[in-house]
C-alpha positions in Angstrom: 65.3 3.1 -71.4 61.7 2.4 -71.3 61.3 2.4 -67.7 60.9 6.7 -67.5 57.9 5.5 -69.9 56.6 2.3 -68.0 57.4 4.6 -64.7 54.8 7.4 -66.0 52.4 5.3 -67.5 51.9 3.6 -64.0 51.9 6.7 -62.3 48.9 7.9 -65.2 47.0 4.9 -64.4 47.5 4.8 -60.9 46.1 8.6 -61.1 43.3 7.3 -63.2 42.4 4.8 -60.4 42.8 6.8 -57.7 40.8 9.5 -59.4 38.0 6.6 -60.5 38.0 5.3 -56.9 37.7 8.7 -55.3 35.0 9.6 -58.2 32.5 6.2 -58.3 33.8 3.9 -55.4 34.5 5.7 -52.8 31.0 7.5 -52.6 29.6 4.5 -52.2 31.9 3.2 -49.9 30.9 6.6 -47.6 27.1 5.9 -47.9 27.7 2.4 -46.9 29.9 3.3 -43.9 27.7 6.0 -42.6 24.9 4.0 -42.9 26.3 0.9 -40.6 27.5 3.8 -38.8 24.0 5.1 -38.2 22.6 1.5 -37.9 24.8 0.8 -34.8 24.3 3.8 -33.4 20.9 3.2 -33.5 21.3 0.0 -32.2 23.1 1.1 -29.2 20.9 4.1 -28.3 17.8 1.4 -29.0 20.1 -0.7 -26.2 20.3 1.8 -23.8 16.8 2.9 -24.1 15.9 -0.9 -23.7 18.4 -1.2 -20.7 17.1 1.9 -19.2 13.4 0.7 -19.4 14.3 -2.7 -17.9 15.6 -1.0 -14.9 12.2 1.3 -14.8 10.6 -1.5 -15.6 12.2 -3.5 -12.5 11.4 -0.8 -10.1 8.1 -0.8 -11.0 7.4 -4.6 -10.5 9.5 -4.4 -7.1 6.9 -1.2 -6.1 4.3 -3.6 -7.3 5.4 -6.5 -5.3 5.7 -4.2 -2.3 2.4 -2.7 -2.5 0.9 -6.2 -3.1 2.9 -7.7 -0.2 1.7 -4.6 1.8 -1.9 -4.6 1.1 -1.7 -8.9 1.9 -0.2 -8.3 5.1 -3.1 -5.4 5.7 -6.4 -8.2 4.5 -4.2 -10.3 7.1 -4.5 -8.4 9.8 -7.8 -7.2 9.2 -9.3 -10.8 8.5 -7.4 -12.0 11.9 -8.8 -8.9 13.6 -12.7 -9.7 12.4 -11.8 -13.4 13.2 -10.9 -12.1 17.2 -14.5 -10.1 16.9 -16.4 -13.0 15.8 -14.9 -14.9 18.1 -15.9 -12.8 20.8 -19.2 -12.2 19.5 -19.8 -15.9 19.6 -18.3 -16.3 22.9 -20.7 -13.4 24.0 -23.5 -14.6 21.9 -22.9 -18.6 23.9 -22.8 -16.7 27.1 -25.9 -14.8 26.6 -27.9 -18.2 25.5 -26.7 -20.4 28.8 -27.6 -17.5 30.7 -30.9 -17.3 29.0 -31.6 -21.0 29.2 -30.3 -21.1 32.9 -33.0 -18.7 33.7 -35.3 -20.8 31.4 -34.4 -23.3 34.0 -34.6 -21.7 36.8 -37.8 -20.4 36.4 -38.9 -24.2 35.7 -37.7 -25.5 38.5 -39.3 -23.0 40.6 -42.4 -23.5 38.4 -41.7 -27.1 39.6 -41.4 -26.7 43.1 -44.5 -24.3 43.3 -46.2 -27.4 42.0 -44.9 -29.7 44.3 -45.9 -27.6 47.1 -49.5 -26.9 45.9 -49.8 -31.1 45.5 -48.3 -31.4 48.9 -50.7 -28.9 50.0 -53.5 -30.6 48.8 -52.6 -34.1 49.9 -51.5 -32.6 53.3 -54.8 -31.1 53.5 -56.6 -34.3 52.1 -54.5 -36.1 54.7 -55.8 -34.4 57.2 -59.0 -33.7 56.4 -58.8 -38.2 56.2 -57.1 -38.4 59.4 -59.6 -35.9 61.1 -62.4 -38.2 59.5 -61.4 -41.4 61.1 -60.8 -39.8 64.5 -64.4 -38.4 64.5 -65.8 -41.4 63.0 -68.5 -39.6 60.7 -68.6 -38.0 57.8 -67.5 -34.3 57.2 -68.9 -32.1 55.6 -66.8 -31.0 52.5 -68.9 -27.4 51.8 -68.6 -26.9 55.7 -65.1 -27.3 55.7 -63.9 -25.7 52.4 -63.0 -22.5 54.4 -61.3 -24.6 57.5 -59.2 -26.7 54.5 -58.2 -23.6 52.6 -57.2 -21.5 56.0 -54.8 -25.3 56.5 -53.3 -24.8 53.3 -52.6 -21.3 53.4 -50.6 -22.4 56.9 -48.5 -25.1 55.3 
């Protein structure tokens, strides 16, 4: 029987292949695996590194959003705080005008009635002075008189 012979000629071959396989292909085959190997290992530490900075990454915009919602609400309160000063300042400032121009008026009205009096002086004076005339039915003497008129006015 040929089959001890076809039996060992497929076990020689199958050596041959195996030794071929192990000897060109499998090489290869190694390089090739290591290589994807490497590549997703890469790709996963890249991953995690990329993960890792998001989450850095995410603090540091919420820190930045803080601080920025921080320093806002600070100019807030600030400008509201310098809004209350010039407020006041203008309240302060209004005050200090009507005060001013209510002095401004009372000095004119006094300035006023000091005027008044000195015409009502006078025409008191030249009233009487009139009156004085017709009783005594002749002509006065004004120079004579000046002192007389003036002394009446201080009086009044």
């Amino acid at each position: 029987m040929n089959l001890n012979l076809t039996l060992i000629a497929q076990a020689v071959s199958f050596a041959l292949f195996i030794w071929f396989t192990v000897k060109f292909v499998w090489p290869p085959m190694l390089r090739a695996i290591e290589a994807r190997q490497k590549t997703i290992a890469d790709g996963l530490a890249a991953a995690e590194q990329g993960r890792r900075s998001l989450e850095t990454s995410t603090r540091q915009a919420d820190d930045a959003v803080r601080q920025a919602r921080e320093r806002a609400a600070e100019i807030i309160g600030q400008a509201e705080k310098r809004v209350a000063q010039m407020i006041d300042e203008a309240r302060n400032a209004a005050k200090e005008e009507g005060n001013r121009e209510k002095a401004a008026a009372k000095a004119e009205i006094e300035q006023a009635v000091t005027r008044a009096r000195e015409q009502l002086r006078d025409r008191v004076a030249s009233l009487a002075v009139a009156g004085a005339e017709k009783i005594l039915r002749r002509e006065v003497d004004a120079k004579a008189h000046a002192d007389l008129l003036e002394a009446i006015k201080r009086d009044l």
